[in-house]
C-alpha positions as CSV (number, residue, x, y, z in Angstrom):
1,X,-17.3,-13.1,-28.7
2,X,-18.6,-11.6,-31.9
3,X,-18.5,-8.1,-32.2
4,X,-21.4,-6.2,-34.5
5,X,-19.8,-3.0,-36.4
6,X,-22.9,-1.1,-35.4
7,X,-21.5,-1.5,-31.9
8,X,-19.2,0.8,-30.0
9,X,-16.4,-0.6,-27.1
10,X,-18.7,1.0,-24.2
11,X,-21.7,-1.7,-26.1
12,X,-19.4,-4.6,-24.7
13,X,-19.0,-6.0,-20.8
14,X,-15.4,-6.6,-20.5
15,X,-16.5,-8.2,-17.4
16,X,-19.7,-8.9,-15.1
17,X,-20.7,-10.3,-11.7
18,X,-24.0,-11.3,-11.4
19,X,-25.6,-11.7,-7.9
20,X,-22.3,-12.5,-6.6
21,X,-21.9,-13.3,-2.6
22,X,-18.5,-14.0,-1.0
23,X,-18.6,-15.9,2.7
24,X,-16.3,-16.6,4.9
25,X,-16.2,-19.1,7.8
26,X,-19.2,-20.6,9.5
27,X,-21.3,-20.8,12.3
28,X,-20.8,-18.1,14.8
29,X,-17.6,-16.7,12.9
30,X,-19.5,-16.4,9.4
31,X,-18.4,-13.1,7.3
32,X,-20.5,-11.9,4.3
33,X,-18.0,-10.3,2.4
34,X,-20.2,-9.9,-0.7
35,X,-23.9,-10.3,-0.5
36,X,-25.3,-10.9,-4.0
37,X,-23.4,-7.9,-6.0
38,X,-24.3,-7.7,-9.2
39,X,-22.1,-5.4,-11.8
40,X,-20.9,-4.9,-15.3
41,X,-17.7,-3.0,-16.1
42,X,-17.6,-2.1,-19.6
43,X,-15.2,-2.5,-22.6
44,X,-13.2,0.9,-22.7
45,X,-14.6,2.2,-19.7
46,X,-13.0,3.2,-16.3
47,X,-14.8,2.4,-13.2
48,X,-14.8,3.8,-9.6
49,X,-15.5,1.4,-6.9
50,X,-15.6,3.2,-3.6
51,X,-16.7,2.6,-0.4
52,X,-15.9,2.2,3.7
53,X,-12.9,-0.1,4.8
54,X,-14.2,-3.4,4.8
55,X,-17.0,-2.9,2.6
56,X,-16.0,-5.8,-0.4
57,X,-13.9,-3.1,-2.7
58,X,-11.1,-5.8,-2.9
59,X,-13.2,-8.5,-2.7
60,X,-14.9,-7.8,-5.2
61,X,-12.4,-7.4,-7.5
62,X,-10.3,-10.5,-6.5
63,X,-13.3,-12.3,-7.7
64,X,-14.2,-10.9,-10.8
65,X,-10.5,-11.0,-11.8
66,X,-10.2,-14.6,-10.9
67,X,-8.1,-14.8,-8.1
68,X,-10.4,-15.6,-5.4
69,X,-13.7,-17.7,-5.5
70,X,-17.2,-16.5,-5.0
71,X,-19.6,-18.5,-2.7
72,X,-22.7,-17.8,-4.6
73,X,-23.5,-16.1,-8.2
74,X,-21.7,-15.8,-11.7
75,X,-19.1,-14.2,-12.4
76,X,-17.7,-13.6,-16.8
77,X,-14.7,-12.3,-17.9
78,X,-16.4,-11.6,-21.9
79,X,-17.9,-14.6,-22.7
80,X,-16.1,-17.1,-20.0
81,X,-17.7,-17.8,-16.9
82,X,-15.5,-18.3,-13.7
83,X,-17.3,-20.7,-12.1
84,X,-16.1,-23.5,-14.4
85,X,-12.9,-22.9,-14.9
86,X,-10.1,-25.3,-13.1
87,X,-7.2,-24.0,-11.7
88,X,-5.3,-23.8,-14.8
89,X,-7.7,-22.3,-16.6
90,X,-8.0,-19.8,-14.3
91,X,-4.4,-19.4,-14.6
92,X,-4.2,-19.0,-18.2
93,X,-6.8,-16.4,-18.2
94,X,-5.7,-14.4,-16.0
95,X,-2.1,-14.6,-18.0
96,X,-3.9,-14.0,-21.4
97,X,-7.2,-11.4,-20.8
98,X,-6.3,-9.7,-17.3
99,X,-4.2,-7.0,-16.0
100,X,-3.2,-6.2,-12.4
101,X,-2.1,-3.0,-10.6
102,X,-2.3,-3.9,-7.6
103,X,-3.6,-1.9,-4.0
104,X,-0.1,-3.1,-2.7
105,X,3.5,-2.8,-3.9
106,X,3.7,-5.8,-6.0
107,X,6.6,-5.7,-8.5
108,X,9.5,-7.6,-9.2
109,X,12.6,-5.3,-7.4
110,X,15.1,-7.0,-9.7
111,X,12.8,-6.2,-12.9
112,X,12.5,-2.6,-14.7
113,X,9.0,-0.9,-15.0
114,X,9.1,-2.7,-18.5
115,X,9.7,-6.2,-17.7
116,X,7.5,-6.2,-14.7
117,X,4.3,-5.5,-17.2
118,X,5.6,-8.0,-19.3
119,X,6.2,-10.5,-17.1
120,X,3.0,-12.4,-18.5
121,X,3.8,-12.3,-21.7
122,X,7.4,-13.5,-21.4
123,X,6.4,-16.1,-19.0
124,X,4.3,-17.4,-21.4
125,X,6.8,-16.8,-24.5
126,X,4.7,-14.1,-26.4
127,X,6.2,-10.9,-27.3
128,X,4.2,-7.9,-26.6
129,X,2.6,-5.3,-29.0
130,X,4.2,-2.3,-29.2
131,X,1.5,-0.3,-29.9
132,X,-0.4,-1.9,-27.0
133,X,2.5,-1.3,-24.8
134,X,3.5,2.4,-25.5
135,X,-0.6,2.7,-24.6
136,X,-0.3,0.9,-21.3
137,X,3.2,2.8,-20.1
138,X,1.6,6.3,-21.0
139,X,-1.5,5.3,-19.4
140,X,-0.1,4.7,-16.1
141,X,2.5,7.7,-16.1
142,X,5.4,5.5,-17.3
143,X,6.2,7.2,-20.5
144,X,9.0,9.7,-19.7
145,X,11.3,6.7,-17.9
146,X,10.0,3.8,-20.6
147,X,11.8,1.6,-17.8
């Protein structure tokens, strides 16, 4: 991805969905999950995604981050579409341009607060910026413990 200097963060999609439908099952026990969403979420933006129980919140977002498939549409992560990735390039994505925090408790008991978000990187024998993680710990309330 080339980025123009006349261009701000909030000019780039970090991600988008485009016209994405997520079904499951079929005949009489077919469930639309998604039904042609289309979205773009930002470079340096938050984002709210609310809605009822059931509505595709967590749907959505397992498909735009690559751990679930979409029936029907596009989905990009910058300039990488989804659709034709295999498994381990899927994997390695995910790894290299995605972070979780997860609806549900999903750390590592036997791992600080520390090595839990670096998990990734160790996994995949990188060592992480400290600059870039001082940003992450203080953005989700971590900073006072540091682990």
């Amino acid at each position: 991805m080339t980025i123009s200097p006349s261009l701000g963060l909030k000019d780039i999609t970090a991600a988008r969905a485009a016209g994405v439908s997520k079904v499951y099952g079929e005949g009489e026990t077919r469930v639309v999950a998604l039904d042609r969403v289309s979205v773009d979420f930002r470079q340096g933006e938050f984002t709210a995604i609310m809605g009822p129980s059931g509505s595709g919140k967590s749907t959505l977002m397992h498909c735009v981050a690559g751990l679930d498939s979409f029936s029907e549409g596009s989905v990009r992560i910058g300039d990488v579409e989804l659709g034709t990735l295999k498994d381990k390039q899927l994997t390695q994505l995910r790894r290299d341009r995605i972070g979780f925090i997860f609806q549900a408790f999903n750390l590592l008991p036997t791992l600080n607060a520390i090595e839990n978000i670096t998990l990734p990187m160790d996994i995949a024998g990188r060592k992480p910026d400290e600059a870039w993680l001082r940003r992450v710990v203080e953005t989700v309330g971590l900073a006072e413990g540091r682990g």
